[in-house]
C-alpha positions, 0 to 999 in steps of 0.5 A: 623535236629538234634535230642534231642536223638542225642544231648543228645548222643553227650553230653554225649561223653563229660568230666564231665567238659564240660558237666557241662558247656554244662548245664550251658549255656543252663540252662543261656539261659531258663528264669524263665517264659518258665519253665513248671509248675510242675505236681500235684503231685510234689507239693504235694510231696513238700508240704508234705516234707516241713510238715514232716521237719516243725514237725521234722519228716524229718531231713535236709542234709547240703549244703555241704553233698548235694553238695559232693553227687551230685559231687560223682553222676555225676562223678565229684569226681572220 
C-alpha cells in the first residue's frame, strides 16, 4: 500500500505542468460536502480580514497580481 508521504514524493518529481494537472483531477474528484469544515480559528481570521477590507483598513490585490504571484510561487514562471 502506498503512502500519503509516498505519493506526495513522487508527486513532487513531476513538472510543474503535470503537477497542476495531478491537483486539478484530484481536486474535480472531492465534492464540496466531504471538505472538512474550517477551524475556528480561520473563520475568525476571515471574518476579521473581511472587517479590516470593509473599513478600508486592508487594501485589495487584483486577480491578476494574485495570480502572477502564485505562478512566480509555484515555479510556474521561471
Amino acid at each position: 500500500m502506498t503512502t500519503l508521504q509516498e505519493i506526495i514524493a513522487a508527486a513532487k518529481t513531476l513538472s510543474a505542468a503535470d503537477r497542476l494537472r495531478l491537483v486539478d483531477a484530484v481536486w474535480d474528484d472531492a465534492s464540496p460536502e466531504s471538505w472538512p469544515r474550517p477551524s475556528q480559528a480561520w473563520i475568525e481570521e476571515v471574518q476579521q480580514r473581511s472587517a479590516d477590507y470593509d473599513a478600508g483598513r486592508m487594501p485589495a490585490t487584483s486577480w491578476p497580481v494574485v495570480k502572477a504571484r502564485a505562478r512566480r510561487e509555484a515555479g510556474l514562471d521561471d
